[in-house]
Each structure stands twice: as structure tokens, then as C-alpha cells.
PDB file of N, CA, C and O in Angstrom:
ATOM      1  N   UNK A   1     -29.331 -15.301  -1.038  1.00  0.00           N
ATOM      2  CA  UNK A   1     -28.495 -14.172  -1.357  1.00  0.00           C
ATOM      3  C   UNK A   1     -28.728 -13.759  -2.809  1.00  0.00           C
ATOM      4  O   UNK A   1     -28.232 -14.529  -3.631  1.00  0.00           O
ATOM      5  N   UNK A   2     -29.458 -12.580  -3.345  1.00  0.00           N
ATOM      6  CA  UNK A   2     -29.443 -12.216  -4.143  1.00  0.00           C
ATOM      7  C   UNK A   2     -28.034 -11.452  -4.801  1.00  0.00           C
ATOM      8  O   UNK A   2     -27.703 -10.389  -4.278  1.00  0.00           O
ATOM      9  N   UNK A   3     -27.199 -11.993  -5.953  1.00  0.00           N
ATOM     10  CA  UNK A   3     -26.220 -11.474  -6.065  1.00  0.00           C
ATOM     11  C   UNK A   3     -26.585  -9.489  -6.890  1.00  0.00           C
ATOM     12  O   UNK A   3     -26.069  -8.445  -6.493  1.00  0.00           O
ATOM     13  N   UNK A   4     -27.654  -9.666  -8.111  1.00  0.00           N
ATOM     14  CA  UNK A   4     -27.674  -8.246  -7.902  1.00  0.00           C
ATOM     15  C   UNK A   4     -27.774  -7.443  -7.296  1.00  0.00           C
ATOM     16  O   UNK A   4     -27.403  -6.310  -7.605  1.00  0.00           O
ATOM     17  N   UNK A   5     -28.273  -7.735  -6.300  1.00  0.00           N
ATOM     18  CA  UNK A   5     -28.696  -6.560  -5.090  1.00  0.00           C
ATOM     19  C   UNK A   5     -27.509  -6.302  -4.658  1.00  0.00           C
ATOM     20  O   UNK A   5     -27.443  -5.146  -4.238  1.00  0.00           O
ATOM     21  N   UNK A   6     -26.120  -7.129  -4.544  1.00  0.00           N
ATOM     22  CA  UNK A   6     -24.987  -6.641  -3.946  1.00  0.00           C
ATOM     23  C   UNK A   6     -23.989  -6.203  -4.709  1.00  0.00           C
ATOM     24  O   UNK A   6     -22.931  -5.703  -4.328  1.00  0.00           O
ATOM     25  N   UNK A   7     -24.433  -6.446  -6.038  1.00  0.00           N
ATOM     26  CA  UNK A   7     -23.528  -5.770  -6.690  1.00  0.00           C
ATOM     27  C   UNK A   7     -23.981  -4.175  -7.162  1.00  0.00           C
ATOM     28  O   UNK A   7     -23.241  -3.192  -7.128  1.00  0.00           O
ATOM     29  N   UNK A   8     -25.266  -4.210  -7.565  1.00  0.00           N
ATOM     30  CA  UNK A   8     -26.363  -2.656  -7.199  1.00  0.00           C
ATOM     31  C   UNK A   8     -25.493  -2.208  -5.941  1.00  0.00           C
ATOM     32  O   UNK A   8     -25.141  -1.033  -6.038  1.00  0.00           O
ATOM     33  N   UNK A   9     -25.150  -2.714  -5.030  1.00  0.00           N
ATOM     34  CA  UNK A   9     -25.107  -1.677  -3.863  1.00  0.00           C
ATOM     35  C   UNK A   9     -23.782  -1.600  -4.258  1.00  0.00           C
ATOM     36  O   UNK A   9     -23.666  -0.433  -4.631  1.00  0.00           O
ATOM     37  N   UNK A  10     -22.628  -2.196  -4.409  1.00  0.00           N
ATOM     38  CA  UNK A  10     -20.809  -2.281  -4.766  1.00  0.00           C
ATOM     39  C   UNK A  10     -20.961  -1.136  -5.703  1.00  0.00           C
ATOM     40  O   UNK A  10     -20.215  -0.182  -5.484  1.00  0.00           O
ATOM     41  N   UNK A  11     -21.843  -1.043  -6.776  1.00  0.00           N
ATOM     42  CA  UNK A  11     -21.507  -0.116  -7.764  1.00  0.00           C
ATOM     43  C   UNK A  11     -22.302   0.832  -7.426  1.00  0.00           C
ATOM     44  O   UNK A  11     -22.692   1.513  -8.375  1.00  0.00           O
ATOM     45  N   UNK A  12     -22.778   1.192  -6.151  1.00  0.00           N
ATOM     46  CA  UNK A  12     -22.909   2.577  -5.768  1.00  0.00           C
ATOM     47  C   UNK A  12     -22.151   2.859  -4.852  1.00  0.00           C
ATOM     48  O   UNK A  12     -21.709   3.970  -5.143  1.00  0.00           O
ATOM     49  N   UNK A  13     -21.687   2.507  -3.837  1.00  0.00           N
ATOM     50  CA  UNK A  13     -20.095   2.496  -3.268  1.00  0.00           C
ATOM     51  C   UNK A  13     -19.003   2.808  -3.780  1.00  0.00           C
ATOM     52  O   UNK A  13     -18.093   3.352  -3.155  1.00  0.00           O
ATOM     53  N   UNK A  14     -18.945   2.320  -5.677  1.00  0.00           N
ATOM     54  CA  UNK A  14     -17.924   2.762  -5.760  1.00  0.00           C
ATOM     55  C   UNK A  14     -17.906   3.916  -6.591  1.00  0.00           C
ATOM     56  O   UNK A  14     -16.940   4.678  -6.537  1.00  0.00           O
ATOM     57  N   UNK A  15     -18.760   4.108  -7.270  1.00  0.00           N
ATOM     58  CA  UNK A  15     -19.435   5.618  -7.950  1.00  0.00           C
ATOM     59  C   UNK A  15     -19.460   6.859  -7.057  1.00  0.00           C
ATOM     60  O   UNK A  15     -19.255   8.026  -7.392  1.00  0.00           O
ATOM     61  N   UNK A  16     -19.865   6.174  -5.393  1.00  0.00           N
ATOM     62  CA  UNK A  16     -19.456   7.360  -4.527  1.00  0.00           C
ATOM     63  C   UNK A  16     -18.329   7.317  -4.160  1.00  0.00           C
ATOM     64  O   UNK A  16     -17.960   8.319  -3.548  1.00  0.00           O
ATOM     65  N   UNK A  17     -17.496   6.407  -4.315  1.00  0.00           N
ATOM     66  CA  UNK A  17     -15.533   6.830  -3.703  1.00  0.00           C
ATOM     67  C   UNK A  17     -14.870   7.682  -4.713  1.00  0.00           C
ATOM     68  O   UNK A  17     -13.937   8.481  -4.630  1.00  0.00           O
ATOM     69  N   UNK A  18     -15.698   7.241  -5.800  1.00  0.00           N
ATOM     70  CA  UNK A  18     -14.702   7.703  -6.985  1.00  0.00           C
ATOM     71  C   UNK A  18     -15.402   9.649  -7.267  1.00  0.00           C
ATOM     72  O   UNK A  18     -14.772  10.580  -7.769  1.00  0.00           O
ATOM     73  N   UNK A  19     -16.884   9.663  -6.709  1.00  0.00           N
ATOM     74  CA  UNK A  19     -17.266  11.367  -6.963  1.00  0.00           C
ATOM     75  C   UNK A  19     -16.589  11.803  -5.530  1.00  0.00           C
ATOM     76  O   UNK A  19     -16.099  12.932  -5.543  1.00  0.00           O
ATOM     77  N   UNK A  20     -16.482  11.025  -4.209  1.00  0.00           N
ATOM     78  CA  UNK A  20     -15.890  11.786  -2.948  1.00  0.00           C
ATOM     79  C   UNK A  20     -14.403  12.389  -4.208  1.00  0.00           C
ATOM     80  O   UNK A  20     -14.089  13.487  -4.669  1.00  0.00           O
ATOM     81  N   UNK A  21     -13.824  10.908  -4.356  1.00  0.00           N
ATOM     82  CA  UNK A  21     -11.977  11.421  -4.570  1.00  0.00           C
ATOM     83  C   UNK A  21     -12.074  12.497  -5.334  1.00  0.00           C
ATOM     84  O   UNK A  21     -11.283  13.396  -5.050  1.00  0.00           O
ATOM     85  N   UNK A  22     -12.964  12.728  -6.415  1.00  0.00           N
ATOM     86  CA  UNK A  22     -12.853  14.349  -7.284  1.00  0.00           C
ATOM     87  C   UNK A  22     -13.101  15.320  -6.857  1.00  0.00           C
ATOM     88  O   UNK A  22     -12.621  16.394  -7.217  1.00  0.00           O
ATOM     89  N   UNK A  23     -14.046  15.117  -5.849  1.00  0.00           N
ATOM     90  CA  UNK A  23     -14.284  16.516  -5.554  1.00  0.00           C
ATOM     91  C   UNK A  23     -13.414  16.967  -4.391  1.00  0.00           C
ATOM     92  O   UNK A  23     -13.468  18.169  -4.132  1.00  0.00           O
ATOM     93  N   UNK A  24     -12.395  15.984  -3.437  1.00  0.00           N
ATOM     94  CA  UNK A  24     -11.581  16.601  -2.129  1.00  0.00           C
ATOM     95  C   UNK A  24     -10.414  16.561  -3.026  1.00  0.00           C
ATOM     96  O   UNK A  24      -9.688  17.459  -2.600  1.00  0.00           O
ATOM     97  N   UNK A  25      -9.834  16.005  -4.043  1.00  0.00           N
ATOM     98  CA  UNK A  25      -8.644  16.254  -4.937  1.00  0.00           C
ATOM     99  C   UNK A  25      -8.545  16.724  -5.815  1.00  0.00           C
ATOM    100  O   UNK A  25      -7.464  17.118  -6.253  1.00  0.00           O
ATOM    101  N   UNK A  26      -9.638  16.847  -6.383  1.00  0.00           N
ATOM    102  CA  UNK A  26      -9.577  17.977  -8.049  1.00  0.00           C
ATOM    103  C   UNK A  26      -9.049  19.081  -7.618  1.00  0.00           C
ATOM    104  O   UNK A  26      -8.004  19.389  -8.193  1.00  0.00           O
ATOM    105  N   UNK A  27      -9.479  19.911  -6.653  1.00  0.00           N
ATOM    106  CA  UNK A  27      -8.321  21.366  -6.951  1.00  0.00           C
ATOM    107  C   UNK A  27      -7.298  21.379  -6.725  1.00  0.00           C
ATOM    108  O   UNK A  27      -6.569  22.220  -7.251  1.00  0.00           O
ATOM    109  N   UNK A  28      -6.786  20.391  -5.788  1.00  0.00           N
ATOM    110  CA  UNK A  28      -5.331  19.926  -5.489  1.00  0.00           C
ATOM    111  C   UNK A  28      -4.374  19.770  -6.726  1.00  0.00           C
ATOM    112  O   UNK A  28      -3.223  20.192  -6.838  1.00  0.00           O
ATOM    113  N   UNK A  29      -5.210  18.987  -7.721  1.00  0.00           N
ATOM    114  CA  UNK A  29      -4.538  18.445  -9.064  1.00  0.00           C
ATOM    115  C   UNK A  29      -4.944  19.160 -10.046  1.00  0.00           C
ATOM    116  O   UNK A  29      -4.210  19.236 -11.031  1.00  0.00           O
ATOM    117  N   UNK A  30      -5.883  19.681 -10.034  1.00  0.00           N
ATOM    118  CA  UNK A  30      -6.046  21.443 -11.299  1.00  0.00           C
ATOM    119  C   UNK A  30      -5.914  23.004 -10.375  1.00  0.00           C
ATOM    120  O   UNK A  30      -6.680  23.824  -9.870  1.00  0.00           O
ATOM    121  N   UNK A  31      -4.697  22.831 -10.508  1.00  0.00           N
ATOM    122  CA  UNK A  31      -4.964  24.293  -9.760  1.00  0.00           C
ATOM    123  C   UNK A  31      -4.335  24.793 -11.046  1.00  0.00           C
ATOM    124  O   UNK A  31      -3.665  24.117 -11.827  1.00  0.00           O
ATOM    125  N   UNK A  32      -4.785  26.622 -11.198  1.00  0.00           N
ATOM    126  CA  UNK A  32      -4.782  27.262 -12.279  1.00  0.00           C
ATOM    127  C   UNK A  32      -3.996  28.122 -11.906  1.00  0.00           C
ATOM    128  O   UNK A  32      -3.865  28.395 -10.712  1.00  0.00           O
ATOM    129  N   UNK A  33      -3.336  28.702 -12.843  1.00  0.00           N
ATOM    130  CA  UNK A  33      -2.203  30.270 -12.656  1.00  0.00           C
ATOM    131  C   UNK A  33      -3.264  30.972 -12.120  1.00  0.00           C
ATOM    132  O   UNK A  33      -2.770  31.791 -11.345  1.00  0.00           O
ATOM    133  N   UNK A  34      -4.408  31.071 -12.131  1.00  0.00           N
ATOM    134  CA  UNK A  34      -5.270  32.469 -11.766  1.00  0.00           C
ATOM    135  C   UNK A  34      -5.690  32.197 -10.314  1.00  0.00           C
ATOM    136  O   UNK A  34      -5.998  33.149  -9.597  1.00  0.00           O
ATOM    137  N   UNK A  35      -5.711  31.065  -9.896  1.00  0.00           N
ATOM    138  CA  UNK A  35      -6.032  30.706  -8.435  1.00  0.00           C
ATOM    139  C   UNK A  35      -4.741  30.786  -7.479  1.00  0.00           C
ATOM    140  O   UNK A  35      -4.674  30.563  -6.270  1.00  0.00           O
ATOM    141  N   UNK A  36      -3.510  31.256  -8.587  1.00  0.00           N
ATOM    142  CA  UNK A  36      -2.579  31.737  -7.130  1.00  0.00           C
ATOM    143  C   UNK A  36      -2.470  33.165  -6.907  1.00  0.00           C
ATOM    144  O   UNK A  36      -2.604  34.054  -7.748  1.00  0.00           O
ATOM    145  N   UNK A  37      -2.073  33.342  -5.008  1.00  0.00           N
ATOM    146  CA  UNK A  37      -2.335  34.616  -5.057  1.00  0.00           C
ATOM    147  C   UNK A  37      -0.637  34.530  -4.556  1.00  0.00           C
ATOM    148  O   UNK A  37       0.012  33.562  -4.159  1.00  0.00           O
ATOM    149  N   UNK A  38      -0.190  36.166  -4.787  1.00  0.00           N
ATOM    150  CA  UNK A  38       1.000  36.640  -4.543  1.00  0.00           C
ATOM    151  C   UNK A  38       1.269  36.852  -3.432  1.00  0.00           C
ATOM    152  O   UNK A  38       0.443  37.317  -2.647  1.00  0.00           O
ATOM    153  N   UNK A  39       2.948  36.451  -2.983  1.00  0.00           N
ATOM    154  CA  UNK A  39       3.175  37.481  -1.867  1.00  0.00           C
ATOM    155  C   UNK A  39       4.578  37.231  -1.309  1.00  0.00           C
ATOM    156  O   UNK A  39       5.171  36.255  -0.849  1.00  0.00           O
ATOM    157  N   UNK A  40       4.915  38.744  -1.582  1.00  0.00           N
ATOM    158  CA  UNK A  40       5.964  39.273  -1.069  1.00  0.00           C
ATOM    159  C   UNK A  40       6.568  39.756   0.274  1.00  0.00           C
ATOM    160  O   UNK A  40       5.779  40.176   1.120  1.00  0.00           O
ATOM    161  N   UNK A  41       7.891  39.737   0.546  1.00  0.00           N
ATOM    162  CA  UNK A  41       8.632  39.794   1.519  1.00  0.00           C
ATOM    163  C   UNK A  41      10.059  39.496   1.670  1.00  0.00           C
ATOM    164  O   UNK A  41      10.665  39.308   0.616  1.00  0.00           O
ATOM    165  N   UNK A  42      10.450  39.448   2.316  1.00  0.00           N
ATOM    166  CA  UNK A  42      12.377  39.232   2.414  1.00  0.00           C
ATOM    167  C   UNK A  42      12.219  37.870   3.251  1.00  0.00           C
ATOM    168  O   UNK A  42      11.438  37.407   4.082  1.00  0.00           O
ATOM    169  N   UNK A  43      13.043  37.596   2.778  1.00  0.00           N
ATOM    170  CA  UNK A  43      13.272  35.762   3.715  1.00  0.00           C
ATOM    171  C   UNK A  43      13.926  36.499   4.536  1.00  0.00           C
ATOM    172  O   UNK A  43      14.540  37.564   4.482  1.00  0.00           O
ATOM    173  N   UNK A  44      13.505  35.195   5.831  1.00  0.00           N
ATOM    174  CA  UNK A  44      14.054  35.854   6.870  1.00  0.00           C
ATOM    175  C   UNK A  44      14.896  34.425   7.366  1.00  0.00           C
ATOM    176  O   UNK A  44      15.758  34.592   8.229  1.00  0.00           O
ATOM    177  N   UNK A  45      14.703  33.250   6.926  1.00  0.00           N
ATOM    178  CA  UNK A  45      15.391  31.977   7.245  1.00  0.00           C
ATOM    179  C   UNK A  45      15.250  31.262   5.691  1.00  0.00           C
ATOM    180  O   UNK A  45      14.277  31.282   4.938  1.00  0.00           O
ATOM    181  N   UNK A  46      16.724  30.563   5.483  1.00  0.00           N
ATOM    182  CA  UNK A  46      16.757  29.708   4.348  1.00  0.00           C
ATOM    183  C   UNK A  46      16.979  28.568   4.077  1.00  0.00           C
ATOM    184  O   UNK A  46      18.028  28.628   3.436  1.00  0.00           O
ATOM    185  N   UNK A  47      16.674  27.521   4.143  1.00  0.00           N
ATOM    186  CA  UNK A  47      17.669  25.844   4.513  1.00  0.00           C
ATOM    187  C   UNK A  47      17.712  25.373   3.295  1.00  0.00           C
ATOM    188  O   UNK A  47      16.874  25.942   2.595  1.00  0.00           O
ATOM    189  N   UNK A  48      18.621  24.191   2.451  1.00  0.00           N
ATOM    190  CA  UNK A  48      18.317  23.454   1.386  1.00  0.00           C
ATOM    191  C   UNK A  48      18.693  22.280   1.950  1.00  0.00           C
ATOM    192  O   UNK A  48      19.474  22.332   2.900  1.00  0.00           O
ATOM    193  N   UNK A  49      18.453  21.640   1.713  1.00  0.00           N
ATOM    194  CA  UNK A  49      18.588  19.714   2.069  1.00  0.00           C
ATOM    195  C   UNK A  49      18.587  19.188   0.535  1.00  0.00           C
ATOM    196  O   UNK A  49      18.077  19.665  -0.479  1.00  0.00           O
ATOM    197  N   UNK A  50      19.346  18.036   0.757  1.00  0.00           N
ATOM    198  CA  UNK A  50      19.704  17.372  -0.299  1.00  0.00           C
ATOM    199  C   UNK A  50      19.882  15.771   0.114  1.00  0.00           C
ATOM    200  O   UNK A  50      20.774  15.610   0.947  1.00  0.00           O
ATOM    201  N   UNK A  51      19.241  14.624  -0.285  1.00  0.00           N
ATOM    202  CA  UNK A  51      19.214  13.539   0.304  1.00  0.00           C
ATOM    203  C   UNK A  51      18.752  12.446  -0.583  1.00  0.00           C
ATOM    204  O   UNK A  51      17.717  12.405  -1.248  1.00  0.00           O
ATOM    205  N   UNK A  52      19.842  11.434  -0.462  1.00  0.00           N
ATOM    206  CA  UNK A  52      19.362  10.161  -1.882  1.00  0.00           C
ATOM    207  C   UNK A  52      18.397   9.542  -0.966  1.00  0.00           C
ATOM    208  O   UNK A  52      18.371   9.384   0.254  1.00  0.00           O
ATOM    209  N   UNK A  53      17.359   9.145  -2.248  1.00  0.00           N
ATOM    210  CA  UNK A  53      16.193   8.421  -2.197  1.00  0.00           C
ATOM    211  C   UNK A  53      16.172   6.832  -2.765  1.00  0.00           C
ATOM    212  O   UNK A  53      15.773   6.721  -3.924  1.00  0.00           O
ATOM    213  N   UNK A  54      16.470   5.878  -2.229  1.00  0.00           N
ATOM    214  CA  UNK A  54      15.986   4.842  -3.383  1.00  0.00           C
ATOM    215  C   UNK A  54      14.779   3.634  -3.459  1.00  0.00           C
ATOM    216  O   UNK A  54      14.497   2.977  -2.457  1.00  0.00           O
ATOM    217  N   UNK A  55      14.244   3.467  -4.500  1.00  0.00           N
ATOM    218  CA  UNK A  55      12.832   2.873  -4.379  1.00  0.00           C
ATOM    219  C   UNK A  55      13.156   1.346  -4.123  1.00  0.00           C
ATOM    220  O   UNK A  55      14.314   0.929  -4.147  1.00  0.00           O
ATOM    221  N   UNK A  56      12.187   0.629  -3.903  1.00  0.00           N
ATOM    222  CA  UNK A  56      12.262  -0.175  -3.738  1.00  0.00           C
ATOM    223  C   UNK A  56      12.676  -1.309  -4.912  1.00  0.00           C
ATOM    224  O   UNK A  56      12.945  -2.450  -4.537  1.00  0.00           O
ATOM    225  N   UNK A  57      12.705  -1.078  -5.878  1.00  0.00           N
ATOM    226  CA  UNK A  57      13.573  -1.609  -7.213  1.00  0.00           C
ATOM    227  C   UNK A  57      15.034  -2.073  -7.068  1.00  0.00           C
ATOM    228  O   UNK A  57      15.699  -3.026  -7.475  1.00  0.00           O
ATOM    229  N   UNK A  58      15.299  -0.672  -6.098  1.00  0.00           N
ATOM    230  CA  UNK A  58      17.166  -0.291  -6.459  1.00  0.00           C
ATOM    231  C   UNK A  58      17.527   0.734  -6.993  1.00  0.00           C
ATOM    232  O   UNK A  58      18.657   1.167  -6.770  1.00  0.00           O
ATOM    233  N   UNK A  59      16.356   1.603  -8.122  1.00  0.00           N
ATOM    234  CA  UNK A  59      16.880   2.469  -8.583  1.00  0.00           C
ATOM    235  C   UNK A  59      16.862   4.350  -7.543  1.00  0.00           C
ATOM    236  O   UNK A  59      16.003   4.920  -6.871  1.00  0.00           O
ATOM    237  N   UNK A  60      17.774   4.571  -7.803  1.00  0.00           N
ATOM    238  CA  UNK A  60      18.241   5.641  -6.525  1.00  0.00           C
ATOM    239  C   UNK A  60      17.921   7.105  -7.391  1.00  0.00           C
ATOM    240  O   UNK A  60      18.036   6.784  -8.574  1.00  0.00           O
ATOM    241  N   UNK A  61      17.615   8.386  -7.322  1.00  0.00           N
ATOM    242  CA  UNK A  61      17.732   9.399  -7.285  1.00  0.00           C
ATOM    243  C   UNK A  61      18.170  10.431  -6.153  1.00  0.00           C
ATOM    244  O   UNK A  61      18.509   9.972  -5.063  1.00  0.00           O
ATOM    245  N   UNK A  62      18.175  11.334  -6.295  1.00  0.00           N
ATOM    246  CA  UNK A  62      18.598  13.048  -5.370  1.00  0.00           C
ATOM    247  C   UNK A  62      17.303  13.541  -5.348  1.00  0.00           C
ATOM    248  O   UNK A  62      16.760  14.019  -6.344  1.00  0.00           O
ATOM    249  N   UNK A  63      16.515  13.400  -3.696  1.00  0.00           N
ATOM    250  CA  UNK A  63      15.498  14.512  -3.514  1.00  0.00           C
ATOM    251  C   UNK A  63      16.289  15.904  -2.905  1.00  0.00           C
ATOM    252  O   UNK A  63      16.692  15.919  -1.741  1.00  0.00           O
ATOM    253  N   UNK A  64      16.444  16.925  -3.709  1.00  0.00           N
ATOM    254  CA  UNK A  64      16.265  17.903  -3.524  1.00  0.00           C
ATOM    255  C   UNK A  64      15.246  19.111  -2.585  1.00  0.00           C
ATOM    256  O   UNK A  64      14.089  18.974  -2.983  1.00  0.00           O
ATOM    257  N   UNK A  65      15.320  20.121  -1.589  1.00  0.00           N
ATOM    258  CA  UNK A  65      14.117  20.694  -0.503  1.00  0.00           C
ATOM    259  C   UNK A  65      14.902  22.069  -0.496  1.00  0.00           C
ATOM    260  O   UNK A  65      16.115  22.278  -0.521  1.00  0.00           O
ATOM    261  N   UNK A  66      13.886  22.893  -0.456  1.00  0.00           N
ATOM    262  CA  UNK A  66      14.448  24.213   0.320  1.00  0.00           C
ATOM    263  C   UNK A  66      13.162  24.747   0.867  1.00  0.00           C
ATOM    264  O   UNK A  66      11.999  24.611   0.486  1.00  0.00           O
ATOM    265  N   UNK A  67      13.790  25.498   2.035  1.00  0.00           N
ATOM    266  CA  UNK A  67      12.376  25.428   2.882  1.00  0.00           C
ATOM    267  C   UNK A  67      13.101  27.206   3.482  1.00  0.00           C
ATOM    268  O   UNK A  67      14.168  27.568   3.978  1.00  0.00           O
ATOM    269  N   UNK A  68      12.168  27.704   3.188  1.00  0.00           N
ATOM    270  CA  UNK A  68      12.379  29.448   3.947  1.00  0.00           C
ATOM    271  C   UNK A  68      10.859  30.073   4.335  1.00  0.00           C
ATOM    272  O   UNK A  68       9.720  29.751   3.997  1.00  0.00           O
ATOM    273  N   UNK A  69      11.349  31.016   5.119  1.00  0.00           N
ATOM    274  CA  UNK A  69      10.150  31.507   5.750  1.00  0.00           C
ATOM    275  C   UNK A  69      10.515  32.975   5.641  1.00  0.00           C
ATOM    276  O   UNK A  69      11.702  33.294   5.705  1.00  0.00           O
ATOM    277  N   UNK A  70       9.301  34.143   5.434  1.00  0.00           N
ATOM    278  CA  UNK A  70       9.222  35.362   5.045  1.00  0.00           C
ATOM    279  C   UNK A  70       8.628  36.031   6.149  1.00  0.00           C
ATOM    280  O   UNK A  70       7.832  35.639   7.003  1.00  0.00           O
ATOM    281  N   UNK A  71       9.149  37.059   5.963  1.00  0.00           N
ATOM    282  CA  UNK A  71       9.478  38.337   7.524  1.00  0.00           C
ATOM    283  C   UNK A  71       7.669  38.899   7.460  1.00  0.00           C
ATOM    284  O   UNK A  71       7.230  39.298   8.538  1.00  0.00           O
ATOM    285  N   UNK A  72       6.977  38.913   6.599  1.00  0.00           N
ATOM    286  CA  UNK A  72       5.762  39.155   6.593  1.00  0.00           C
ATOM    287  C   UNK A  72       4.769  38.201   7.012  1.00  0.00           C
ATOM    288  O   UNK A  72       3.690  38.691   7.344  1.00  0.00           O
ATOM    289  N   UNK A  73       4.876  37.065   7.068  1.00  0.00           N
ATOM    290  CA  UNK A  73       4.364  36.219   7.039  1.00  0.00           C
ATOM    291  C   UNK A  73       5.201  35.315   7.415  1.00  0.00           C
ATOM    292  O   UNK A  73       6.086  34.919   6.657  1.00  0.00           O
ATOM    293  N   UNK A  74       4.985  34.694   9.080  1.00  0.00           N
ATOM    294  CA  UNK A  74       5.658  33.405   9.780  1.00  0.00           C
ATOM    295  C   UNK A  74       5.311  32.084   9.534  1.00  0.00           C
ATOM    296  O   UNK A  74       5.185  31.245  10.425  1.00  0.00           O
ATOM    297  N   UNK A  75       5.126  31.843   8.154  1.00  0.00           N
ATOM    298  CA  UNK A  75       4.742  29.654   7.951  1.00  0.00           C
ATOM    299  C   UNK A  75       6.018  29.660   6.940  1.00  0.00           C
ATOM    300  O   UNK A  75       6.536  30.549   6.263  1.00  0.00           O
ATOM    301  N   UNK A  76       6.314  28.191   7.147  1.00  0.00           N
ATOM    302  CA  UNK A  76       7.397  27.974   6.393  1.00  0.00           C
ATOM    303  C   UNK A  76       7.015  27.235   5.162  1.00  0.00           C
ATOM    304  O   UNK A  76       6.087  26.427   5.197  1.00  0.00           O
ATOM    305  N   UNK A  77       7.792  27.509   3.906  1.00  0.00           N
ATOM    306  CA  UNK A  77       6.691  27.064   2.968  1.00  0.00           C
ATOM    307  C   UNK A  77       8.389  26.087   2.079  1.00  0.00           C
ATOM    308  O   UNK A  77       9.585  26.378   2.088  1.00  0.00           O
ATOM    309  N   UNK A  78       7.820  25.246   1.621  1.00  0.00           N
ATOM    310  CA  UNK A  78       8.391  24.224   1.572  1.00  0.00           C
ATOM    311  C   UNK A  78       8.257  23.910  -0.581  1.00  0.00           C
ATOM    312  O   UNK A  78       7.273  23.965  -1.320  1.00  0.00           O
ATOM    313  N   UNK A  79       9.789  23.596  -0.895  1.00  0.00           N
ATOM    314  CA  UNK A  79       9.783  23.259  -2.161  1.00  0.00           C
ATOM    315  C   UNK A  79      10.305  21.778  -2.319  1.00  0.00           C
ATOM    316  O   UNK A  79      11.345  21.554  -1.700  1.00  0.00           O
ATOM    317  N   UNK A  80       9.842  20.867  -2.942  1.00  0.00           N
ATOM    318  CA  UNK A  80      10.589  19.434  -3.035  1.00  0.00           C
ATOM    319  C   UNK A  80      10.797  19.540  -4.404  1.00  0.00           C
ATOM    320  O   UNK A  80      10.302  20.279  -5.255  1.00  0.00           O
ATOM    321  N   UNK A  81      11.867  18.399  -4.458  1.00  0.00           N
ATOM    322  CA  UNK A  81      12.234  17.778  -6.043  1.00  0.00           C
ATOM    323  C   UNK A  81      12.506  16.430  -5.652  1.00  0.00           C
ATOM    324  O   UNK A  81      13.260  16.188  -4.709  1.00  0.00           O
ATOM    325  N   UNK A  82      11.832  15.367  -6.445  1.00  0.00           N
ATOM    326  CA  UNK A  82      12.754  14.008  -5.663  1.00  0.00           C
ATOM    327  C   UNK A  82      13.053  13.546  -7.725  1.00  0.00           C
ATOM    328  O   UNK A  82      13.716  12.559  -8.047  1.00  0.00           O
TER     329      UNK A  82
END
């Protein structure tokens, strides 16, 4: 068992997990004011939910949701706060 040869191959395995994760999550996590587009309409449904969260610590917060959908456009588009 040659150990460089397996570590040559580990550290190209992980050079490629780590260029896959940037390139399917980078725009997810840089998105720019100029890459959103607008759009208007009248809500046509409105919900808010409100619901304690607590981690596994103990320590508890309020996730906050409001979720409405627009008369122009039928997907429901969804806001969180936790």
C-alpha cells in the first residue's frame, strides 16, 4: 500500500467537494441587489405563524413566518425569522 498515492487521490476528492460546494452554493450565498428581479401584485392570501424553537442546548427563541401568495402570480413565497 502506497500511502501517497492515497492521499494524492483524498486530496483530489477533496479539492473537488470543496470546487462542486462553490459553484452549486455561491449564488445562493452571494446574491446581489442587481440579481433581484421585481414583482408586483395584490396579495391575494396572507398567513403569519409564530412558533418557539429550542436547540438542543436549552436555549429557546421565536421563529417567526409569513407566507402570502399574489393574484399575478400563483407560488407562495415564504419569509422566516427564527
Amino acid at each position: 500500500m502506497d500511502k501517497a498515492y492515497y492521499a494524492e487521490k483524498g486530496l483530489f476528492v477533496g479539492i473537488t467537494s470543496v470546487a462542486c460546494a462553490f459553484y452549486f452554493f455561491a449564488p445562493t450565498i452571494f446574491t446581489f441587489k442587481s440579481s433581484l428581479i421585481e414583482i408586483n401584485g395584490e396579495i391575494s392570501e396572507l398567513n403569519t405563524y409564530y412558533s418557539r424553537v429550542e436547540s438542543y442546548r436549552g436555549s429557546s427563541s421565536i421563529k417567526s413566518e409569513l407566507q402570502f401568495t399574489l393574484n399575478s402570480i400563483q407560488s407562495i413565497y415564504v419569509l422566516k425569522k427564527i
